[in-house]
C-alpha positions as CSV (number, residue, x, y, z in Angstrom):
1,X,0.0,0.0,0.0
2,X,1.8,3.4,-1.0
3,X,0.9,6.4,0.9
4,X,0.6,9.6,-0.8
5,X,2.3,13.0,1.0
6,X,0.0,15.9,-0.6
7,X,1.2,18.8,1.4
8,X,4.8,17.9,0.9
9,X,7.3,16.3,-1.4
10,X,8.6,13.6,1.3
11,X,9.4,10.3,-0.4
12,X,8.3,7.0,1.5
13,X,10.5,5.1,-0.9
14,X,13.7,3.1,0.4
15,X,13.5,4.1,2.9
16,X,13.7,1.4,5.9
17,X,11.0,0.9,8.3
18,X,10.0,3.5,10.1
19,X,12.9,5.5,9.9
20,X,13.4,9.1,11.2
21,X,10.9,10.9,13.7
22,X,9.8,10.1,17.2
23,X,6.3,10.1,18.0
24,X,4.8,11.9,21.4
25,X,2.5,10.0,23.0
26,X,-0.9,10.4,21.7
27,X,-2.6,13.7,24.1
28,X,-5.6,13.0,26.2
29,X,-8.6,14.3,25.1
30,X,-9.1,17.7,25.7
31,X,-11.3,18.9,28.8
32,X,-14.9,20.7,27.8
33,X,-14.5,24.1,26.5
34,X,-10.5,23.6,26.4
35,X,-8.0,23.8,23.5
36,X,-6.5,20.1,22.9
37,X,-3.0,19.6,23.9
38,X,-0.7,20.2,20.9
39,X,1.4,16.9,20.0
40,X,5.3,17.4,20.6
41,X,7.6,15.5,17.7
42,X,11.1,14.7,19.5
43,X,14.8,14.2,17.6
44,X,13.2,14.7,13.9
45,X,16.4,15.3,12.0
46,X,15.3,14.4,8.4
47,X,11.4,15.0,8.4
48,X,9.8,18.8,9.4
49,X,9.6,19.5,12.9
50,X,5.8,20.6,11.7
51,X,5.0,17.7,9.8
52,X,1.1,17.1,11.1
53,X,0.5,14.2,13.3
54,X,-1.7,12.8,10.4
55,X,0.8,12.9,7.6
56,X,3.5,11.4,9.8
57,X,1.3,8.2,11.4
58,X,0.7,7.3,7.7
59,X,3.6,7.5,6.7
60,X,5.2,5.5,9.2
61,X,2.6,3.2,8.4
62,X,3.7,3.2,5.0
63,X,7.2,2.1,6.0
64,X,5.7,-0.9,7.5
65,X,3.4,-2.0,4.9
66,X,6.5,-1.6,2.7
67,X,8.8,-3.6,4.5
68,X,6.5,-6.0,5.7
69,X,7.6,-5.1,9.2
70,X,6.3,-3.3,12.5
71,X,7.4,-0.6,14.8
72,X,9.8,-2.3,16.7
73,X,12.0,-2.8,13.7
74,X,13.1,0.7,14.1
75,X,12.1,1.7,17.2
76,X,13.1,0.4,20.6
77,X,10.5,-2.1,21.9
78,X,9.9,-5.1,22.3
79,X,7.8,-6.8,19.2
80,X,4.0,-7.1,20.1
81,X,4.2,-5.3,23.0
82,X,3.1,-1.4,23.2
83,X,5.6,0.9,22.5
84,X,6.2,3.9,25.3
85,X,6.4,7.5,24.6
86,X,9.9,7.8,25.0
87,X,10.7,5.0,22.8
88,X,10.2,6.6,19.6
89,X,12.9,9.4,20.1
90,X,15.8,7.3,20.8
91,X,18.3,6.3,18.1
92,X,19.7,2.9,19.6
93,X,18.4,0.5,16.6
94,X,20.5,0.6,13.6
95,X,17.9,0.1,11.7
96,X,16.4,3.8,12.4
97,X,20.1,5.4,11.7
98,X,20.0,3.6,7.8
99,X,16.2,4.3,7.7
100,X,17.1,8.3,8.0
101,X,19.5,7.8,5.1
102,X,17.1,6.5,2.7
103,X,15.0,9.0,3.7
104,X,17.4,11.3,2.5
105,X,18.7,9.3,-0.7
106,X,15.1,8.9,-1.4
107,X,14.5,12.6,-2.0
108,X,17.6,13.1,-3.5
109,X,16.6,10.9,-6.0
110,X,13.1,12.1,-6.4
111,X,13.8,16.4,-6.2
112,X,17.3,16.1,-7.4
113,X,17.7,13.5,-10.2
114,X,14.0,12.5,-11.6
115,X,13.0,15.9,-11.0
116,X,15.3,17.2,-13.8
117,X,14.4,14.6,-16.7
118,X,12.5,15.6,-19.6
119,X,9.5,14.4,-21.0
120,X,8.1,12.7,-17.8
121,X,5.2,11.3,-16.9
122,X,1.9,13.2,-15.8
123,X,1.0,12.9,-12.9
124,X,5.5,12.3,-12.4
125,X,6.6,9.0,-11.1
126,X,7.9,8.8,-7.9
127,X,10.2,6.5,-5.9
128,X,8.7,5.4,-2.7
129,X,10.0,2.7,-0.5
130,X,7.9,-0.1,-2.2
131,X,9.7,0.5,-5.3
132,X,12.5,-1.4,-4.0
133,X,11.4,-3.3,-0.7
134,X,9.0,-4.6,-2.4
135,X,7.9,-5.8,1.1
136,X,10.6,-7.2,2.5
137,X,13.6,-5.5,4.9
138,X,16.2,-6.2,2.6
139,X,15.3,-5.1,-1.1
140,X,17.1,-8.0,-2.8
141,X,15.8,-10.4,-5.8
142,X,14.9,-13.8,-4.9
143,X,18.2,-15.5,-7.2
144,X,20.3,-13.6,-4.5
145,X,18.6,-14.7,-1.6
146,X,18.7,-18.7,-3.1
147,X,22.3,-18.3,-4.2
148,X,23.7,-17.3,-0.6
149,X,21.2,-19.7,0.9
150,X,23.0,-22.2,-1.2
151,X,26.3,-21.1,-0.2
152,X,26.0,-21.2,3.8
153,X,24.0,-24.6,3.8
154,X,24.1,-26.6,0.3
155,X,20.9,-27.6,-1.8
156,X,19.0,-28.4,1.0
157,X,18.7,-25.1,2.2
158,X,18.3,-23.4,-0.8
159,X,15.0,-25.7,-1.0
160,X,13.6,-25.0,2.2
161,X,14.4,-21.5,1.8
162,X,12.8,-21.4,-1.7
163,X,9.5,-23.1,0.0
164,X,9.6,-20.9,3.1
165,X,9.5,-18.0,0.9
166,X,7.3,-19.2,-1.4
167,X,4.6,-20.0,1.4
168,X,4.8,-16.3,2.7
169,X,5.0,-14.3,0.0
170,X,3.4,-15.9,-3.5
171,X,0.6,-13.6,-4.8
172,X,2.3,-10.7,-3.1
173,X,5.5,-8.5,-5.3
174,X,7.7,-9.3,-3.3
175,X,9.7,-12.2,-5.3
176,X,9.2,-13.7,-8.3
177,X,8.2,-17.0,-7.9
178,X,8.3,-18.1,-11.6
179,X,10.1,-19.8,-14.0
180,X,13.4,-17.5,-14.6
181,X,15.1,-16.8,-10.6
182,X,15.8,-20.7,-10.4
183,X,17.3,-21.4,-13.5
184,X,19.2,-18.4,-13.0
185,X,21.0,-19.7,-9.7
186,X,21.2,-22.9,-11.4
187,X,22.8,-22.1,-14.0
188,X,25.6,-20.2,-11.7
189,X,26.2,-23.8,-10.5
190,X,26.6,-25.4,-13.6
191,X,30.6,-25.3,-14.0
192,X,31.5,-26.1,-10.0
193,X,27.8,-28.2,-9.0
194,X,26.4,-29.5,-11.9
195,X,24.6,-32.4,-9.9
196,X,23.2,-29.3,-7.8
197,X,22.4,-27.4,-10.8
198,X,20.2,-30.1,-12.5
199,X,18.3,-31.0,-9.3
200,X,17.7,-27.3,-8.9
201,X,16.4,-27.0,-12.7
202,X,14.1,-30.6,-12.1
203,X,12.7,-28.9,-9.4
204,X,11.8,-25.8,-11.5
205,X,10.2,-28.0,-13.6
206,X,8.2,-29.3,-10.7
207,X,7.1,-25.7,-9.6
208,X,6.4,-24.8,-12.9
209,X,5.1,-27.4,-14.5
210,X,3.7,-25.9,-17.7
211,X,7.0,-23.8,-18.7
212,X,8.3,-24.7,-21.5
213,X,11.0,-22.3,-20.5
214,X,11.9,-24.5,-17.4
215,X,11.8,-28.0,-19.7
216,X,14.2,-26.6,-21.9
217,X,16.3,-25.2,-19.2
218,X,16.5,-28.4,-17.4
219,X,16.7,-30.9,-21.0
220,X,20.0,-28.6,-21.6
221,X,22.0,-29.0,-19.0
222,X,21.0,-33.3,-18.8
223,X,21.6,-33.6,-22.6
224,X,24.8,-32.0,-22.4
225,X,26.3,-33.6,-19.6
226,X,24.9,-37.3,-21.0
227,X,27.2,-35.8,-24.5
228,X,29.8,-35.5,-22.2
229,X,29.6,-39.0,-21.0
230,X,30.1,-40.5,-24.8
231,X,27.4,-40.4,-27.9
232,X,25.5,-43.3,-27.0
233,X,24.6,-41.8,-23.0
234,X,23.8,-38.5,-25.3
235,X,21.3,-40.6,-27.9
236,X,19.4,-42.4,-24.9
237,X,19.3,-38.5,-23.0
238,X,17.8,-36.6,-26.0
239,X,14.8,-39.4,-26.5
240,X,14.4,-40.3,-23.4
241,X,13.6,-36.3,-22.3
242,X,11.9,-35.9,-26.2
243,X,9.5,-38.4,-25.0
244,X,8.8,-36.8,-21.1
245,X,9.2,-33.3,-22.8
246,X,7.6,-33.5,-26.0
247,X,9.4,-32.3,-29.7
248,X,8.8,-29.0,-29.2
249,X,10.8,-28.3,-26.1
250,X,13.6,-31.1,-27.1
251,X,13.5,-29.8,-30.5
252,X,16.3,-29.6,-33.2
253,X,16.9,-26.2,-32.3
254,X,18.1,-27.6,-28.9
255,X,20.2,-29.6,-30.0
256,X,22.0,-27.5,-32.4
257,X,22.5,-25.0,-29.4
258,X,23.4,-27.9,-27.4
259,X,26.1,-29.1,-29.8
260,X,27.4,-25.1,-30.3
261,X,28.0,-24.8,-26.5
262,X,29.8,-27.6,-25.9
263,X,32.1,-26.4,-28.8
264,X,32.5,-23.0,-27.3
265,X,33.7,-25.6,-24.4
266,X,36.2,-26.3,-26.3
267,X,34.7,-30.0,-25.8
268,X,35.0,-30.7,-29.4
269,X,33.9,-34.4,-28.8
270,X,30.8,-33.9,-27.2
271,X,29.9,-31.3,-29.6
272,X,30.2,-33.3,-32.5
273,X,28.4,-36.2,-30.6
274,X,25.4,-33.9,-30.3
275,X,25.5,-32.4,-34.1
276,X,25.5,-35.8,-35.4
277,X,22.3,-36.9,-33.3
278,X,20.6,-33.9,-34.6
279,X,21.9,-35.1,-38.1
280,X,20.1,-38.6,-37.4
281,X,16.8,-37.4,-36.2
282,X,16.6,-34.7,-38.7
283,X,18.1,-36.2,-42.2
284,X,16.6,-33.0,-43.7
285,X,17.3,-30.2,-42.3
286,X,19.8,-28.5,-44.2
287,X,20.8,-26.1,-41.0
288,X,21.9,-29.7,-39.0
289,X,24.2,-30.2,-41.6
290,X,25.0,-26.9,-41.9
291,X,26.2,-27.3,-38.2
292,X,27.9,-29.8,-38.3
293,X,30.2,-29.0,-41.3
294,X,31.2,-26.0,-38.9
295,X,32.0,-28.7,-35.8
296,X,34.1,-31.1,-38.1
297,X,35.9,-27.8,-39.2
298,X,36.5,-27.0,-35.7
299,X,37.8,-30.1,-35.1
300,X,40.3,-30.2,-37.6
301,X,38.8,-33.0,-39.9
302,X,38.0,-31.1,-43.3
303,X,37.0,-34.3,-44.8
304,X,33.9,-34.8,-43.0
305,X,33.4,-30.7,-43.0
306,X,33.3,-31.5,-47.1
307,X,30.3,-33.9,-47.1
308,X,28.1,-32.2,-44.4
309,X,28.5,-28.9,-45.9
310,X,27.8,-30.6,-49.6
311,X,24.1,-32.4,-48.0
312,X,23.4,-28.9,-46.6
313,X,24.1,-27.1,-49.9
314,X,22.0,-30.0,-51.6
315,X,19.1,-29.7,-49.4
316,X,18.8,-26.3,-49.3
317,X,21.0,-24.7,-52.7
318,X,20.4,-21.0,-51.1
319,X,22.9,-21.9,-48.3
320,X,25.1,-19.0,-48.3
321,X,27.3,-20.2,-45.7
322,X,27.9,-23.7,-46.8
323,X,29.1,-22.5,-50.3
324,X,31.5,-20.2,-48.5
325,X,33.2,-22.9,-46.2
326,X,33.3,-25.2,-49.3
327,X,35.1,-22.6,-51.1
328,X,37.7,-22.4,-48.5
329,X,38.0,-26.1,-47.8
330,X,38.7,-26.5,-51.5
331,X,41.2,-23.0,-52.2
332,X,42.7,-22.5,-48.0
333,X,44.3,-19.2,-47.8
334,X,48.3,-19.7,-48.6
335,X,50.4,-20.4,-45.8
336,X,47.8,-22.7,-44.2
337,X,49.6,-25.8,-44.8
338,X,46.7,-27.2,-46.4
């Protein structure tokens, strides 16, 4: 819930719970015929020492809603308990001592910087401390928060954290519980935990279990390391996850990239391995041959390059690039020892 101040440009934005002002406690009610007691505001050093009682109580609520947090995050007190008077002017919690800073980041980005761009919005866009909190303390994306979890306690706590998460927040915009934050941390695990990687990316699957973004994600990094293993353990991976997967997701286009990365790898075996599959389940397509002309290049064995790049000219004769590559496989540059 965002909290609009109309009688002053005050952001609500980064800002962490709470932050800056104390709070008097509330007056009594004034006696019959009297004026009511005025409320006093102690140790404001970043709001107006005349802010309205009003405007501040909302937006202090505003910092909570943002952050998903209450009083006592910034405030000395102890949590569900009343807070005293006194409490809210003291500056023990370091939490109210960064909370006045993003107070003041917050309108430096809001009067200084946005204020100045032109062509902006009407009514202008303004930071406010959902922008970044998103509800949560700590305004970080949920691939951050799984990555160190992995780090400090392994795949087992990455899960658990995942779930915990999950449970609290889904629905809300705090995280983003589809397809894309998981196979981002697992592909960051790939090179030094690919075992980790691929449960993390089967589990994707399981959370999202209509993505074809987290099928692919997941038949990528299995095929690849099965290509790794030898041609046959590559055959048996590509059909056995065409046939959970479907054609579409395990599609030539797959394996193509497939085969390319494990060339970048400079893993010239498996590459080929996974060019010549696509070759076999797709005799006609001109572009598998086409790719693996290039991998038999790579490798050093022109004679091989010939023939693929010849049945990719032949099945489609507007293939640019396989007349080229014939051209220099037949007339190599001089000096090239060929």
């Amino acid at each position: 819930m965002r909290f609009a101040i109309v009688r002053r440009s005050l952001p609500l934005v980064v800002a962490i719970a709470l932050a800056v002002p104390a709070l008097a406690q509330r007056p009594p009610a004034p006696p019959p015929g009297g004026e009511p007691p005025r409320e006093e505001f102690k140790n404001l050093k970043v709001l107006p020492k005349g802010i309205p009682p009003g405007e501040l109580r909302a937006m202090m609520s505003g910092f909570t809603r943002a952050l998903g947090v209450r009083c006592a995050y910034c405030h000395v007190g102890e949590e569900g308990k009343p807070l005293r008077h006194e409490d809210f002017q003291l500056d023990d919690k370091p939490t109210k001592l960064k909370a006045r800073e993003m107070i003041k980041m917050v309108q430096d980005i809001n009067d200084k910087y946005l204020a100045t761009l032109d062509h902006r919005a009407d009514p202008p866009i303004r930071v406010e401390c959902a922008t970044c909190h998103r509800g949560a303390t700590q305004p970080r994306m949920l691939q951050a928060v799984l990555k160190t979890a992995y780090d400090t306690g392994g795949m087992d706590s990455t899960l658990a954290r995942y779930r915990a998460l999950r449970d609290r927040y889904y629905g809300r915009f705090t995280y983003d519980f589809g397809e894309v934050p998981l196979a981002d941390v697992a592909g960051s695990l790939l090179e030094g935990h690919p075992a980790d990687a691929e449960s993390l990316l089967a589990f994707n699957v399981t959370m999202n279990p209509t993505s074809a973004f987290a099928k692919r994600q997941h038949a990528f990094a299995l095929i690849s390391d099965a290509f790794r293993n030898g041609a046959t353990a590559g055959s048996s991976a590509v059909h056995d996850l065409r046939g959970r997967y479907g054609d579409a997701v395990v599609s030539e286009q797959l394996i193509n990239n497939i085969g390319y990365d494990l060339l970048g790898k400079h893993q010239d075996a498996a590459g080929l391995a996974a060019l010549r599959q696509n070759v076999a389940d797709f005799p006609k397509s001109a572009n598998a041959y086409d790719s693996l002309g290039e991998a038999y290049m790579q490798a050093g064995d022109l004679k091989h390059a010939q023939a693929a790049f010849a049945q990719s000219l032949a099945l489609d004769p507007t293939n640019d690039n396989a007349k080229q590559k014939l051209e220099a496989i037949k007339h190599p540059p001089k000096g090239t020892g060929r």
